[in-house]
C-alpha positions in Angstrom: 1.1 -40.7 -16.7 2.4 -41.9 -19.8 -0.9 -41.1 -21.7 -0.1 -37.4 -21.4 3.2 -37.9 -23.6 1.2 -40.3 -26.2 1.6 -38.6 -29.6 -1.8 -40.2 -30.9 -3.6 -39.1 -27.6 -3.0 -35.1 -28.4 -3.6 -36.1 -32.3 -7.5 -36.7 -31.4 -7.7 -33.9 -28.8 -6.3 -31.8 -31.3 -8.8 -33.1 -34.0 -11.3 -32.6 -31.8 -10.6 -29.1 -31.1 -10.4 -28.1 -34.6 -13.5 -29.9 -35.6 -15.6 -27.4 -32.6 -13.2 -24.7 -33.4 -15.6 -21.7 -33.1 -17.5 -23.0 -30.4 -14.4 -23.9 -28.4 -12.6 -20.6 -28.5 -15.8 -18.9 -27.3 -15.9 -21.3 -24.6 -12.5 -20.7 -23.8 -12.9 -17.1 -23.1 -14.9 -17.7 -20.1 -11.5 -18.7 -18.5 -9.4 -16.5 -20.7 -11.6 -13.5 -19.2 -11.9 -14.8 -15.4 -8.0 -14.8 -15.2 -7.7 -11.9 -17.0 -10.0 -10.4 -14.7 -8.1 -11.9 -11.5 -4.9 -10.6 -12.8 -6.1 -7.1 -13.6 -7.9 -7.0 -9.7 -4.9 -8.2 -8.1 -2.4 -6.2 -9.8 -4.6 -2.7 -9.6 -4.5 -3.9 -5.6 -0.8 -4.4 -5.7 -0.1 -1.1 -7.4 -2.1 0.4 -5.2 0.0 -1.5 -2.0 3.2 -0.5 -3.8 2.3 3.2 -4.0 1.3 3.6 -0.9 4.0 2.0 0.5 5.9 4.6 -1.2 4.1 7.6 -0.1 4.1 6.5 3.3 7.3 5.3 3.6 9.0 8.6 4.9 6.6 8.7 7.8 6.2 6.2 10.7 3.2 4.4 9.3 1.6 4.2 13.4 2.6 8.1 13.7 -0.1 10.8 15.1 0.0 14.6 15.8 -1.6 16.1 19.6 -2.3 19.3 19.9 -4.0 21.4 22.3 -7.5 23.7 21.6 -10.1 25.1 23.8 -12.2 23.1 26.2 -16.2 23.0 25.2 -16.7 21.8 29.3 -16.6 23.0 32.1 -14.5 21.0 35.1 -13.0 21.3 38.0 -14.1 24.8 38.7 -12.8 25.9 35.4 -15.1 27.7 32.8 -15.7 27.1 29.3 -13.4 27.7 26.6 -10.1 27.4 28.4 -7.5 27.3 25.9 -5.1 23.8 26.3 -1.2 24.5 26.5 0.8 21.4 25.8 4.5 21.4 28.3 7.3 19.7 28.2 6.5 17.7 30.9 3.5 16.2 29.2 6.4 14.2 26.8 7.5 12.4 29.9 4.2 11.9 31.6 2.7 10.3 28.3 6.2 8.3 27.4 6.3 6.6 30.9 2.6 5.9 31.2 1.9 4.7 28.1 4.3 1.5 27.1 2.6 1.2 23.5 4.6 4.7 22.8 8.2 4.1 20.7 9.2 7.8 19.9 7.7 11.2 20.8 8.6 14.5 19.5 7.7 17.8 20.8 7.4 20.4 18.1 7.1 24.3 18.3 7.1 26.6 15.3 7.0 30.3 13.6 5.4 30.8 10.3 2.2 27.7 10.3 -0.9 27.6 11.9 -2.1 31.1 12.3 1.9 32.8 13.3 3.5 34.6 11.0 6.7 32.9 9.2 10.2 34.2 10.3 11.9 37.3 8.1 15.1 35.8 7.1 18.2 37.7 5.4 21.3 36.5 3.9 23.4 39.6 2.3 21.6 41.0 -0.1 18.7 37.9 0.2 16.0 37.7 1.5 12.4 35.7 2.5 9.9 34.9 5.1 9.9 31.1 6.0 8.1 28.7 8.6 11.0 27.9 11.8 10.6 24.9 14.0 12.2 24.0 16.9 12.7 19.9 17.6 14.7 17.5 19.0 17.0 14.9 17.3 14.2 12.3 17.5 12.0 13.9 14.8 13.8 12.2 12.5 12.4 8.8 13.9 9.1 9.3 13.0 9.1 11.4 9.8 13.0 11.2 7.7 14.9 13.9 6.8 17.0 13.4 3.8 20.0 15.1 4.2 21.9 16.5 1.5 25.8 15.0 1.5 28.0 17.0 3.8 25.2 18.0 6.3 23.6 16.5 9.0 20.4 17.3 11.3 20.3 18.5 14.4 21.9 16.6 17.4 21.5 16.0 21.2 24.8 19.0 21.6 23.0 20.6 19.9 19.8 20.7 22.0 22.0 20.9 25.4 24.1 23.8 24.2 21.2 25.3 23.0 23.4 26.5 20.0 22.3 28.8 16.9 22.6 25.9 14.4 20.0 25.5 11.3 18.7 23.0 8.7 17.7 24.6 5.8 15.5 23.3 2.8 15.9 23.0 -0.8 14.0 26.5 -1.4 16.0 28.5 1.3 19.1 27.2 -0.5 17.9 28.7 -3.6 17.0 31.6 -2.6 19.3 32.5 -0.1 22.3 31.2 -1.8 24.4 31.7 -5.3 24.0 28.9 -8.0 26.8 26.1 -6.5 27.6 28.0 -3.5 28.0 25.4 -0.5 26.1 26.6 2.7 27.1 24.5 4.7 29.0 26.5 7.3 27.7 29.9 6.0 25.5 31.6 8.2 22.1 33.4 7.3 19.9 36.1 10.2 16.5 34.3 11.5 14.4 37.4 12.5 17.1 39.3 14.8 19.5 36.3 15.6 22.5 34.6 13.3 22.8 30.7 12.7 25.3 28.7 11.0 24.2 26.7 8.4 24.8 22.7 9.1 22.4 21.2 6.4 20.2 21.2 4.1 17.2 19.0 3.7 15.5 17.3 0.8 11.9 17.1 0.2 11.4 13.5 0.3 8.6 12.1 -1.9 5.5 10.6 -0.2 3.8 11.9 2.7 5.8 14.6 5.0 5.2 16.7 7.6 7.3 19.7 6.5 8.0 21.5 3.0 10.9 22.3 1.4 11.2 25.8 2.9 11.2 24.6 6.4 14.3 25.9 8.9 14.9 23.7 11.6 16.4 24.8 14.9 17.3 23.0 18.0 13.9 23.2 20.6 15.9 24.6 23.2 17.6 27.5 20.8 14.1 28.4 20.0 12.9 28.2 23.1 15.2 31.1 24.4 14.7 33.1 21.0 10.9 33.6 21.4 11.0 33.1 25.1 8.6 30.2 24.8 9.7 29.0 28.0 7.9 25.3 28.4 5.7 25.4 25.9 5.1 22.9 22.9 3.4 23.5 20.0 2.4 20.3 19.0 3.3 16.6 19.5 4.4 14.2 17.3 3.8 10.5 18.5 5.0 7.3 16.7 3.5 3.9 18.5 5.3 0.5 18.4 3.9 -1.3 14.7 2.0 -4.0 17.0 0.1 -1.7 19.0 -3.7 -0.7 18.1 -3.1 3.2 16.5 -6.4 3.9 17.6 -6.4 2.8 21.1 -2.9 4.6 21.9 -4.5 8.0 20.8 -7.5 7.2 22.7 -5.2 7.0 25.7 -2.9 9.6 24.9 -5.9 12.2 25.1 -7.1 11.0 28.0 -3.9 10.6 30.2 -3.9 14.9 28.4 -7.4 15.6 30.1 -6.1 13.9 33.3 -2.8 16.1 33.5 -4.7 19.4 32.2 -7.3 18.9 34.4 -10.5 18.3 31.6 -13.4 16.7 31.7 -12.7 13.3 30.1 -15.9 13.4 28.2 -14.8 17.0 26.6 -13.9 15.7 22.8 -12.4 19.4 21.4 -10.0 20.1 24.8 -7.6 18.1 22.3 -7.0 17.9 18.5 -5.7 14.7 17.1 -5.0 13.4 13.4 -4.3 10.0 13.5 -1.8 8.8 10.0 -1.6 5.6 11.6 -5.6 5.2 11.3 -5.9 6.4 8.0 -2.9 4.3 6.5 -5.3 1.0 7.7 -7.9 2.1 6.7 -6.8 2.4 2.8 -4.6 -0.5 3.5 -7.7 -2.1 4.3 -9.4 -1.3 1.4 -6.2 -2.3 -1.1 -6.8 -5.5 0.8 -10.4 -5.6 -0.1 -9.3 -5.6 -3.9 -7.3 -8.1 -3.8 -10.1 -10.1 -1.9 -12.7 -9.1 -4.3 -10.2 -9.8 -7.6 -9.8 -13.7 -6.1 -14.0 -13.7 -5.7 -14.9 -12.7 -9.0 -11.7 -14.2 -11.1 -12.6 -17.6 -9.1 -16.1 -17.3 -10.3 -15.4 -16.4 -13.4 -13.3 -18.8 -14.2 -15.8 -21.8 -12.3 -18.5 -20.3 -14.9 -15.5 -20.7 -18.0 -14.7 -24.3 -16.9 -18.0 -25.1 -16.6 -18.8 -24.5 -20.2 -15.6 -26.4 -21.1 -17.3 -29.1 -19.7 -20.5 -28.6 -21.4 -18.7 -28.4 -24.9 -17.1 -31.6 -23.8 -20.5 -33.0 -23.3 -21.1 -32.1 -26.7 -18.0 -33.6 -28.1 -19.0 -37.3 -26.5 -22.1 -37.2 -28.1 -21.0 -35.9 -31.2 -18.3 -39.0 -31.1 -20.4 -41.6 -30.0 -19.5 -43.7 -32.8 -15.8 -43.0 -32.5 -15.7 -44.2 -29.4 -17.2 -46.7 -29.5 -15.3 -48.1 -32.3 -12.0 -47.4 -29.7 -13.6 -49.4 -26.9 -14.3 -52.0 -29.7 -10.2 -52.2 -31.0 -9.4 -52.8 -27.3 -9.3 -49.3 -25.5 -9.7 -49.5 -21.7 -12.2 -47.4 -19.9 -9.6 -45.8 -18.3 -7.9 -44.7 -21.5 -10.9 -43.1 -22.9 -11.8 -41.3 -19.5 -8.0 -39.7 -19.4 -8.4 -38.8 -23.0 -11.4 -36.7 -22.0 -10.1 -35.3 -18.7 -6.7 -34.2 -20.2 -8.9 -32.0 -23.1 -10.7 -30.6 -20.5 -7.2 -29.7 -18.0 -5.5 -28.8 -21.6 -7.7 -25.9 -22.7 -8.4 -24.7 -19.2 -4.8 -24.2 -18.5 -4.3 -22.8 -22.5 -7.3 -20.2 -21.6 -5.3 -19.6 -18.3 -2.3 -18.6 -19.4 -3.4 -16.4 -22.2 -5.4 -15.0 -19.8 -2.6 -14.2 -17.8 -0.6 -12.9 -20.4 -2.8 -10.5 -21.6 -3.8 -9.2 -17.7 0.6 -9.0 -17.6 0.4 -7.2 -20.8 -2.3 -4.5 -19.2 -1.0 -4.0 -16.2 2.8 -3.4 -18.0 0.7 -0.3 -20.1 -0.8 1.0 -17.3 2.4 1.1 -15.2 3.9 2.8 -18.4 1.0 5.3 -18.3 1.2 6.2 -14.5 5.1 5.9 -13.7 5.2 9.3 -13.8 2.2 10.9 -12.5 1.9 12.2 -8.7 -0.5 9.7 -7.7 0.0 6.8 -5.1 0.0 4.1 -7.6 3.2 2.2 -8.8 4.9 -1.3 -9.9 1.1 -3.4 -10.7 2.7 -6.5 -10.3 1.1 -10.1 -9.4 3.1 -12.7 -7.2 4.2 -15.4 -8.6 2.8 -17.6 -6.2 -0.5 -16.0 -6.7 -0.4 -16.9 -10.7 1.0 -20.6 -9.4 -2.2 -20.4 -7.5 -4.6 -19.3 -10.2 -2.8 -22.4 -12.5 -3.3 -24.5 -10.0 -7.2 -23.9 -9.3 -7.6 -24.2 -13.1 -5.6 -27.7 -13.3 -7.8 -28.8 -10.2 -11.2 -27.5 -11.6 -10.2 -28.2 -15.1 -10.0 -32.0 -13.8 -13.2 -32.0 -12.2 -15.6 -31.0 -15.0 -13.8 -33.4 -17.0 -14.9 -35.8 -15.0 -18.4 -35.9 -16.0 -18.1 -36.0 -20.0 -15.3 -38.9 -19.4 -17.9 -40.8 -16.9 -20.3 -40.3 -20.2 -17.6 -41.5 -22.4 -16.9 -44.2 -20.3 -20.5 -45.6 -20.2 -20.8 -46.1 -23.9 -21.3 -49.4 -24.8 -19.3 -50.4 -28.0 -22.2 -52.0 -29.5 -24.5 -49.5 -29.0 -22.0 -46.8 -29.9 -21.6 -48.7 -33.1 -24.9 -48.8 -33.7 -25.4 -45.0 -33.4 -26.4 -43.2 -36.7 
């Protein structure tokens, strides 16, 4: 190891840099651009991962909606076309029969999917706005950000059935004077009055609800519109090691089983699965990266390589040279490290400008997209990845220099001194 620290060692690699100059900094760009181009993949990927993350992190990433439709079968004596009603019951059928199943939330609403959103009056104020009726455990699967001195509703809530309401950021402004607290404060929902006992934030990412949504307690809306044991949809959040798409598979069919459908009948049920589609563009984020460490590796296999060549070059160039070394008394072993540590040094220089450029890149683009509504955020590299890249470079950077130092090596002073 002591070689590496010897002052008249880096004098000739240095000499024998500047001498190729031109022809060495082109080489050197195949490395330069290989981890430039493994930086700039696997940072993309990352930013991608990050935003994501971020837009999904409201929501129960293994979270799916069941709802009912019409059947396109007939079964069971029944005819075509029978319209699916989801019911209560169906929340504890499906929570003891399928283990895979964490939280479930039945959902009803006023205002989305066809109805007509709720007239609601405060004073002089008014506004139409989309009412749901849940159950403390909605907040499991999608998160309600609660502005301070509010809260959501609870399980007294639901079995006093009371006239409570969480209102959004929109109904507060609309409803309400500039810096007027509501909490407390009651407002008319269609016929009936409710107190006030939050107000919710639109969170950013993904959610389920806007910022105009009142919530009520299942049970207070269940006696309002005399909905009785009906559910308008159900939200279903599966434990994060079970298969997504299996546990909708099974959820459906367990439906059909209950309601009587032909298990073959695909529209009796409609599903969206969030927990599919989050792996599948987690998938492909992971596909980046993958495809980043493919073509950076190549590239930078293809940079070293021509480091070598130029190497190859060099010995031939310094025949004479060396030769006049092995004739003063230098070892073979002294020549060959010579050779090898030109090779690691400007494989690892090329590296790490690479990397400092790709750093500089992705630091611009995160500049440039910090504050656009798009799933993208923080491009970043792990450190262990760019101890990685360093280290494949030392490793192949080592290799290559292997064969000019076995050419050096093989010189023979005498005919090295007899070179013209």
């Amino acid at each position: 190891m002591r070689f590496i620290f010897d002052r008249n060692t880096w004098q000739e690699i240095f000499g024998s840099i500047s001498k190729n100059r031109t022809r060495t900094i082109i080489t050197m760009i195949g490395v330069l651009w290989g981890i430039f181009v493994y930086i700039g993949l696997s940072g993309a990927a990352k930013g991608m991962d990050n935003g994501f993350d971020k837009v999904f992190k409201t929501v129960s990433m293994n979270s799916m909606f069941v709802w009912g439709q019409s059947t396109s079968m007939p079964y069971g004596g029944y005819k075509t076309g029978r319209q699916m009603q989801l019911k209560l019951d169906n929340v504890t059928d499906l929570q003891n029969r399928i283990p895979e199943i964490q939280y479930i939330a039945p959902r009803i609403d006023m205002g989305e999917f066809g109805t007509e959103p709720v007239y609601t009056v405060r004073g002089q104020k008014s506004g139409t706005y989309t009412v749901n009726g849940d159950y403390p455990v909605y907040t499991k699967i999608a998160t309600k950000k609660i502005f301070d001195g509010g809260r959501f509703i609870n399980d007294e809530d639901i079995e006093q059935a009371r006239k409570v309401c969480v209102i959004g950021e929109r109904n507060l402004q609309e409803l309400f004077e500039k810096d007027e607290d509501p909490i407390g404060q009651y407002i008319r929902i269609g016929s009936v009055y409710f107190q006030v006992i939050g107000v919710h934030k639109l969170a950013q990412g993904v959610s389920f609800d806007n910022d105009s949504a009142i919530f009520i307690p299942f049970t207070t809306f269940r006696k309002l519109y005399n909905t009785g044991e009906n559910v308008g949809y159900l939200c279903i959040a599966a434990y994060d090691d079970a298969d997504v798409v299996q546990v909708e598979k099974d959820v459906k069919m367990l439906l059909k089983n209950i309601h009587r459908v032909d298990p073959e009948d695909e529209r009796a049920f409609g599903s969206f699965n969030l927990g599919e589609a989050f792996s599948k563009i987690m998938g492909f984020a992971q596909g980046l990266t993958f495809l980043s460490l493919i073509v950076g590796i190549a590239t930078i296999l293809a940079g070293v390589i021509g480091i070598g060549n130029i190497l190859l070059i060099s010995v031939k160039e310094r025949t004479k040279e060396l030769g006049v070394r092995r004739a003063l008394g230098a070892t073979p072993a002294e020549v060959r490290n010579q050779i090898i540590l030109e090779s690691v040094f400007l494989t690892v220089l090329s590296g790490i400008i690479g990397i400092i450029l790709g750093a500089g890149v992705l630091a611009l683009i995160n500049n440039l997209t910090k504050d656009i509504d798009f799933p993208y955020t923080n491009p970043t590299v792990p450190i262990p990845y760019v101890l990685g890249a360093l280290l494949i470079m030392v490793v192949l950077g080592t290799l290559i220099g292997l064969i000019p130092a076995q050419r050096a090596v093989s010189i023979k002073p005498i005919d090295a001194l007899r070179e013209e």
